[in-house]
C-alpha positions in Angstrom: 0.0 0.0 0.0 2.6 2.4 0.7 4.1 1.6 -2.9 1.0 2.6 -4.1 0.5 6.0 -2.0 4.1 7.2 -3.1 3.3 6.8 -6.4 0.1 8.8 -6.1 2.0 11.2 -4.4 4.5 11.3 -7.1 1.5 11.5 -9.6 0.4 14.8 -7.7 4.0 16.4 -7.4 4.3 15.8 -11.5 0.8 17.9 -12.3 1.7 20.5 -9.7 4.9 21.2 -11.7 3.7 20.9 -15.0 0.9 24.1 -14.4 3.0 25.6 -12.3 5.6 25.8 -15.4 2.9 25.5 -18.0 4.2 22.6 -19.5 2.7 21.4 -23.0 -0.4 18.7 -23.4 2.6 16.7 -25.2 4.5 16.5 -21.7 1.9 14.0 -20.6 3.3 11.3 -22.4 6.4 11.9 -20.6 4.4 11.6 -16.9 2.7 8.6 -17.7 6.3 6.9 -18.6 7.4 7.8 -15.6 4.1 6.6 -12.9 4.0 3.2 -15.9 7.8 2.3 -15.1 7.2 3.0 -10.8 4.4 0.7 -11.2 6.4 -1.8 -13.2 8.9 -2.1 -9.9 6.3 -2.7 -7.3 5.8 -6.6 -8.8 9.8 -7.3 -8.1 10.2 -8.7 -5.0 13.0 -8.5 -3.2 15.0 -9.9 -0.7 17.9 -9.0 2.3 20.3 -10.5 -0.1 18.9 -11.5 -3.2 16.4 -10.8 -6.1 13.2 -12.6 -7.0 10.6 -12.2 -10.5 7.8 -13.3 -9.8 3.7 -12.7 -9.5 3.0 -14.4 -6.2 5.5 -11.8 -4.3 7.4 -14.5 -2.7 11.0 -14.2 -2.0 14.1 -15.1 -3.0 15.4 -18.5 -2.0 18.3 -17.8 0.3 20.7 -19.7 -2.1 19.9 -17.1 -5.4 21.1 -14.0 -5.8 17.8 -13.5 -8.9 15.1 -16.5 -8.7 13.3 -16.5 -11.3 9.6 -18.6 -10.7 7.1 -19.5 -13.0 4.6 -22.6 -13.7 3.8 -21.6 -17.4 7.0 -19.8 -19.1 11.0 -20.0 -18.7 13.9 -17.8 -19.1 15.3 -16.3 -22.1 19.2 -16.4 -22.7 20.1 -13.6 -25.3 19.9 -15.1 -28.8 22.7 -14.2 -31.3 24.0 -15.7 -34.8 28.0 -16.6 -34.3 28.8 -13.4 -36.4 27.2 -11.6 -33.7 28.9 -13.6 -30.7 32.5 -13.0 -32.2 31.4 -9.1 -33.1 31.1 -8.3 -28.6 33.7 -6.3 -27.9 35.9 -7.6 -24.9 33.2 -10.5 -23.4 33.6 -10.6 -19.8 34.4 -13.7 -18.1 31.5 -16.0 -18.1 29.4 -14.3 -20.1 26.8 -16.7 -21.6 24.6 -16.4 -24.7 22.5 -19.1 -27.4 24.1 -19.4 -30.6 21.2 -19.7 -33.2 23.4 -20.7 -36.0 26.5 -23.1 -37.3 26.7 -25.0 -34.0 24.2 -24.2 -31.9 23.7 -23.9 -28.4 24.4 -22.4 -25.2 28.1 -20.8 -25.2 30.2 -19.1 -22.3 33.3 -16.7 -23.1 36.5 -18.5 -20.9 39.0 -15.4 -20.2 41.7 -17.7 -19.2 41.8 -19.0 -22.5 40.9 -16.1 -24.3 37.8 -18.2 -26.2 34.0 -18.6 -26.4 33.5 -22.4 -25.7 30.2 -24.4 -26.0 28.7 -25.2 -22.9 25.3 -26.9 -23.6 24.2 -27.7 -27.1 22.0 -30.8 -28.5 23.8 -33.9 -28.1 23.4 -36.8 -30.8 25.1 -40.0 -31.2 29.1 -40.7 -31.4 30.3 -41.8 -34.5 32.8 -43.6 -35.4 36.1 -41.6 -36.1 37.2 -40.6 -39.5 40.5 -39.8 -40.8 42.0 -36.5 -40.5 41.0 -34.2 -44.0 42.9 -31.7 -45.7 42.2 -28.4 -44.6 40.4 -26.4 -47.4 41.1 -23.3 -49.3 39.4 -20.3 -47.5 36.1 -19.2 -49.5 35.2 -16.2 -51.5 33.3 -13.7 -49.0 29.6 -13.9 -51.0 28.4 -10.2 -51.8 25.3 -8.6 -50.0 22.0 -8.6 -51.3 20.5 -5.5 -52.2 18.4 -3.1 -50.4 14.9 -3.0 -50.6 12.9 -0.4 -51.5 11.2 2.0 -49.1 7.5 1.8 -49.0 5.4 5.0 -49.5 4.8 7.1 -46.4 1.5 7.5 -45.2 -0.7 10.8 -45.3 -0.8 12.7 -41.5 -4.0 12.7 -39.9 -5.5 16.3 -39.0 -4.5 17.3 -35.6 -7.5 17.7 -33.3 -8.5 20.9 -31.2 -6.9 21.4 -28.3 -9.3 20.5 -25.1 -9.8 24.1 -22.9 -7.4 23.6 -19.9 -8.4 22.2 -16.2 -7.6 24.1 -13.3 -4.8 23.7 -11.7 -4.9 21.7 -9.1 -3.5 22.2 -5.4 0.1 21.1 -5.4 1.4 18.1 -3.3 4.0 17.4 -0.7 7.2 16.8 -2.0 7.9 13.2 -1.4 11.1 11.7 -0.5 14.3 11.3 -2.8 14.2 7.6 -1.8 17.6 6.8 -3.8 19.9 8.8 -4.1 22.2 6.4 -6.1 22.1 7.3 -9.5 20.7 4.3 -11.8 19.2 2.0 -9.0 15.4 0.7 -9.3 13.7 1.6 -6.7 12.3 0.0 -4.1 9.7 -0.1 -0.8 11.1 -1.6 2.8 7.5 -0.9 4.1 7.3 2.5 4.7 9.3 4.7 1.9 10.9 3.9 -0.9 14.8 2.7 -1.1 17.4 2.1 -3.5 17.1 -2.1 -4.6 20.0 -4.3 -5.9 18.9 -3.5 -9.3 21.2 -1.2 -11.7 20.0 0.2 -14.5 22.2 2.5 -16.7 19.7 2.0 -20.2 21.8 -0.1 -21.6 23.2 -3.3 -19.1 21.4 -4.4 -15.8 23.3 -5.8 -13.1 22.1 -7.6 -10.3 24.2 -7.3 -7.2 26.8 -5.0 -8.8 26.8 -1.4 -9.5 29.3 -1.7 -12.6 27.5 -4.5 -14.9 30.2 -5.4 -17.7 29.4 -3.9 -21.2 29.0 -7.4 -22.7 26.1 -8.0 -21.0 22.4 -7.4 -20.8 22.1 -9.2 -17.5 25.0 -9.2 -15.3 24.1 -11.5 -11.7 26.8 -10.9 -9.4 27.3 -13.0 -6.4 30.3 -15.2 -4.5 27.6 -17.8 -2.4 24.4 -17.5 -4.4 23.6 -19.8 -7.5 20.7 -18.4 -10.2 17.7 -20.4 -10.3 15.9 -20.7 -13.6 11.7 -21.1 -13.7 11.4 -25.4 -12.7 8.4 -26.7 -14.4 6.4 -30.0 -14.5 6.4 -32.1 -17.6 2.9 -30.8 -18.1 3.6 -27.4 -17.3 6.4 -27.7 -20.0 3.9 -29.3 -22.6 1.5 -26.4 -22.0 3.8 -23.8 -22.9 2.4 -22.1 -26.3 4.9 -21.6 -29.1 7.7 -22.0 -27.1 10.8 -19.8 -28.4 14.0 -21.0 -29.6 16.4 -21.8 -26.5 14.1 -21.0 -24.1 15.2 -23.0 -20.7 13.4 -24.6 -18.1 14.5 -27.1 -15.5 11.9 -30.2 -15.7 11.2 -31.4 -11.8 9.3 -34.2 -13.3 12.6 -35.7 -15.1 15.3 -33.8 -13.1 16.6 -32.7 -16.1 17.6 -29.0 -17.7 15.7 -28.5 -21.2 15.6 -26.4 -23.7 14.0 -25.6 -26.9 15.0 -26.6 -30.3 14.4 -28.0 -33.7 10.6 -28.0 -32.4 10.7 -30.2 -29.6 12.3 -30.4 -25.9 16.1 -31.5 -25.7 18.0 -32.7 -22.9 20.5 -30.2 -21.4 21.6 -32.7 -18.5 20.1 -35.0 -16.5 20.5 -35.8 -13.2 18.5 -39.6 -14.0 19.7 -41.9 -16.6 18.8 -45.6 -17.5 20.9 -48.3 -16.5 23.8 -50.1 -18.9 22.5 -53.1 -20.8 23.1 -56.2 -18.1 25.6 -59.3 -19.7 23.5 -62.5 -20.3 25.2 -65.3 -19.0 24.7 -69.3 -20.0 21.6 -70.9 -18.6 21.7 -73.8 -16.3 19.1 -76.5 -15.5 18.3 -77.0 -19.3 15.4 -80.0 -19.1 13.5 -81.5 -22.0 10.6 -78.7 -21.5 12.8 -75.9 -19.2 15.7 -74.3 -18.4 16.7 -71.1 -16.1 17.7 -68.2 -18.0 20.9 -65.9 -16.2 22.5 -62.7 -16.4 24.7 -60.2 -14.2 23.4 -57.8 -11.7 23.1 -54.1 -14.1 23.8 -50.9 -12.2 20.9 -48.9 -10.8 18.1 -51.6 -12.4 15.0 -51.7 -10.8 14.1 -54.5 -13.2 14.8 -56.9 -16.5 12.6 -57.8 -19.2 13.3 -61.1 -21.0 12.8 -61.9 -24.2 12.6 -65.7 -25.6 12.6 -66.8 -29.3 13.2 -70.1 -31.2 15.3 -67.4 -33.5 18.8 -66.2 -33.3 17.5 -62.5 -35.0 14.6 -63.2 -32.4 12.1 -63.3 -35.7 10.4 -66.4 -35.1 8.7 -67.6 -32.6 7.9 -65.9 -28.9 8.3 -67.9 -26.2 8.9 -64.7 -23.8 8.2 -61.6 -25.5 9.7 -58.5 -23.0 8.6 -60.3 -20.0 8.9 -58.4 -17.1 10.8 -60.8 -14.6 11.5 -58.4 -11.7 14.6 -57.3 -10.3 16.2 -61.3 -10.2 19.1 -62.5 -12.1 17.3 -66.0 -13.1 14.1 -66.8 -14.5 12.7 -69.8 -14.7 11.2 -70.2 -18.6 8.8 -73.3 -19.1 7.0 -74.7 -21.5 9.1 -75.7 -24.1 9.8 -78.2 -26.5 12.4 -80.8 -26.2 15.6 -81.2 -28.5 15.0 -77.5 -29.6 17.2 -74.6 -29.9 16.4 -71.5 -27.8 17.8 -67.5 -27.8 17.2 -65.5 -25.0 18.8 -61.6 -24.3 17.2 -59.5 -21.7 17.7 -55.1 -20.7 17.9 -53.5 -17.9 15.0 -51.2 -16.9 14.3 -48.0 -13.6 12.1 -45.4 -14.0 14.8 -43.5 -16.1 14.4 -45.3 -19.2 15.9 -49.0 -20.6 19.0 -50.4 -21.8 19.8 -51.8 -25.4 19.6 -55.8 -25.7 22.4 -57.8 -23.9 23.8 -60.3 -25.7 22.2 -63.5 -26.6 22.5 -66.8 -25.2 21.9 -70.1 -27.3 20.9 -73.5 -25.9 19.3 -76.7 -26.9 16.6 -78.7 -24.5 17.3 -82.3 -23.9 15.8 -85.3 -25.6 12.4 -86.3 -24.0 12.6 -89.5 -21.3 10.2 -92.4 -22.0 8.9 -93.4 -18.4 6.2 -95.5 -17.4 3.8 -97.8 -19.6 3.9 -97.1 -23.2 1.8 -99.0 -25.5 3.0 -99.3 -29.0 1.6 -100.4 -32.7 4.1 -101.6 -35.3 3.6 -98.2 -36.6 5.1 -96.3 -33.8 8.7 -98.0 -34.1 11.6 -97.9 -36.6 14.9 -99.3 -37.2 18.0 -98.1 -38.0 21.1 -99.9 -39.7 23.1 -100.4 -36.4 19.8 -102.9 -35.3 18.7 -100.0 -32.8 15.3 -99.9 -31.9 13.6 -96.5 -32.1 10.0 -95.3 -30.6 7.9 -92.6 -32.0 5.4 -91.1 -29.8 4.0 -87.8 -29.1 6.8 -86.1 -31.0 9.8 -87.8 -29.5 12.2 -90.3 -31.0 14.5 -91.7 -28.5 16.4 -95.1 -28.3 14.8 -97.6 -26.5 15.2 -101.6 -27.1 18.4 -103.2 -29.1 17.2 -106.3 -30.5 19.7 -106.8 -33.7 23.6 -106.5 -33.6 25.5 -107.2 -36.4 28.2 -107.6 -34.7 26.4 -110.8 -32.9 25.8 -109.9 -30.0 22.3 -110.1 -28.8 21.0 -108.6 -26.6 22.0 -105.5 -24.8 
């Protein structure tokens, strides 16, 4: 409230002068910039040792020196082509900016190198390395296009009458200087106004520091504060409308920094990652219908999934297709069909994402076991030309009864 009354007051002071000096109608516009940019400053909020933008008027956290909070927008680095970068005259130490063009990302000047490096860009896959090239001839510089022409001017509008003048009103207290430091926003503590931590010289802001470098439009100056950039939900982040190129957000559903580019959301860094692809190891207890599949223990897993095929390119049939097993290193897979090879490979899986495939494991199942009674037609049995005796039943063919030996002995 007492924002609000100095401003009025200020409002009052201003019309007092201006009829007291008979200033011009056309002076107005220059009051109203005045009481528009006072009331811009009463929605910064600020705290004993740091700056926060925001509309709820909460403060700072106590670790920023500018905190920055939002739930539907994120924070614009300035945007420049590379030709631009290269043009700033004597970048300050750390200065960061977003490289639209050529390589493209988030780049920081390093004075003890003397060189802009590239701090955050999109990140694709390694490839493989290729020889070394010869270095090229330098190309032609291509010439600039021409200048458009200037489209006609438009006719000026008749100036209205001038409006008969009000009388002057009664003339206001003068309020108090409140700052005295030149180029400071100001500020309320409660009861009057006060310089903030805000510099403004029309050209750079500083935060925190009264001599913002010239390379900068935002200079945040602080030796135990961090910055803390607007941290949105994944859905908050998918609501955003039209979001601009490079714009930054830190995702609290992922724990990851994002920004903007090639139209969709790319990872900046993440604090969660999926786990390595586990190593499948050979399986034991193979049976006629079973066997127990194994692998090693993958780091940070919360889970395998298995897959099962009668096909080493796993394009036949599914035995086990991605079955979730748990967080074990054996599985038990049944079912299957004797003296018949088997693939299996499993991945690694937490709520960060999966692995790729491990490697695959072959086996065979055993032969099937005649036990019990079996009754048999002449049909059902075979023999081969060492005088064995074979059984077919139910899909299995197994040795069972010698009763020839050419050799001449009988039986065994």
């Amino acid at each position: 409230m007492t924002n609000y009354l100095t401003i009025l007051k200020i409002i009052y002071y201003f019309r007092g002068v201006k009829r007291s000096l008979k200033i011009p109608d056309m002076s107005k516009k220059t009051i109203l910039f005045v009481v528009f940019f006072l009331l811009i400053s009463v929605y910064f909020g600020y705290g004993q040792q740091g700056v926060s933008i925001n509309i709820a008027g909460t403060p700072p956290d106590n670790s920023a020196m500018l905190d920055v909070s939002s739930s539907s927008k994120g924070i614009l680095i300035p945007r420049m082509t590379s030709a631009q970068k290269m043009a700033i005259a004597s970048p300050a130490n750390g200065l960061l900016i977003y490289q639209t063009d050529n390589i493209i990302g988030f780049w920081y000047y390093d004075a003890t190198i003397s060189a802009w490096v590239q701090a955050m860009g999109i990140v694709g896959p390694t490839g493989p390395t290729g020889a070394n090239g010869a270095t090229g001839s330098q190309g032609t510089t291509g010439a600039a296009g021409t200048t458009g022409t200037a489209g006609p001017t438009g006719t000026t509008g008749a100036i209205g009458a001038t409006g008969p003048s009000g009388a002057d009103g009664v003339t206001g207290a003068t309020g108090p200087i409140g700052c005295a430091s030149a180029n400071y926003v100001i500020k309320s503590n409660g009861s009057s106004a006060t310089c903030s931590q805000i510099f403004d010289n029309g050209t750079n802001v500083g935060i925190n520091t009264g001599t913002p470098d010239v390379t900068a439009g935002l200079d945040v100056s602080s030796n135990d504060k961090g910055m803390l950039i607007p941290r949105l939900t994944t859905t908050q982040r998918n609501a955003i409308v039209t979001p601009a190129q490079s714009l930054l957000i830190y995702n609290i559903t992922t724990k990851c920094f994002e920004f903007w580019e090639n139209g969709a959301w790319q990872d900046l860094y993440c604090a969660c990652s999926a786990p390595p692809a586990p190593t499948a190891i050979a399986a034991t207890s193979v049976g006629g219908t079973s066997f127990n599949a194994n692998w090693n223990v993958s780091a940070g897993a919360t889970g395998y999934y298995l897959d099962v095929n009668t096909n080493a390119t796993f394009t036949g049939t599914w035995i086990l297709n991605s079955q979730n097993v748990g967080n074990v290193t054996t599985y038990n897979v049944v079912g299957l069909t004797c003296n018949t090879p088997y693939y299996y490979r499993v991945r690694a899986f937490n709520s960060c994402g999966t692995s790729s495939n491990s490697n695959t494991i072959t086996l065979t199942t055993s032969a099937c076991a005649l036990s019990g009674t079996v009754s048999i037609s002449h049909t059902d049995i075979d023999v081969d030309n060492a005088g064995r005796l074979y059984v077919a039943r139910g899909g299995c063919t197994a040795p069972a009864l010698r009763f020839y030996d050419p050799s001449g002995s009988f039986p065994k």
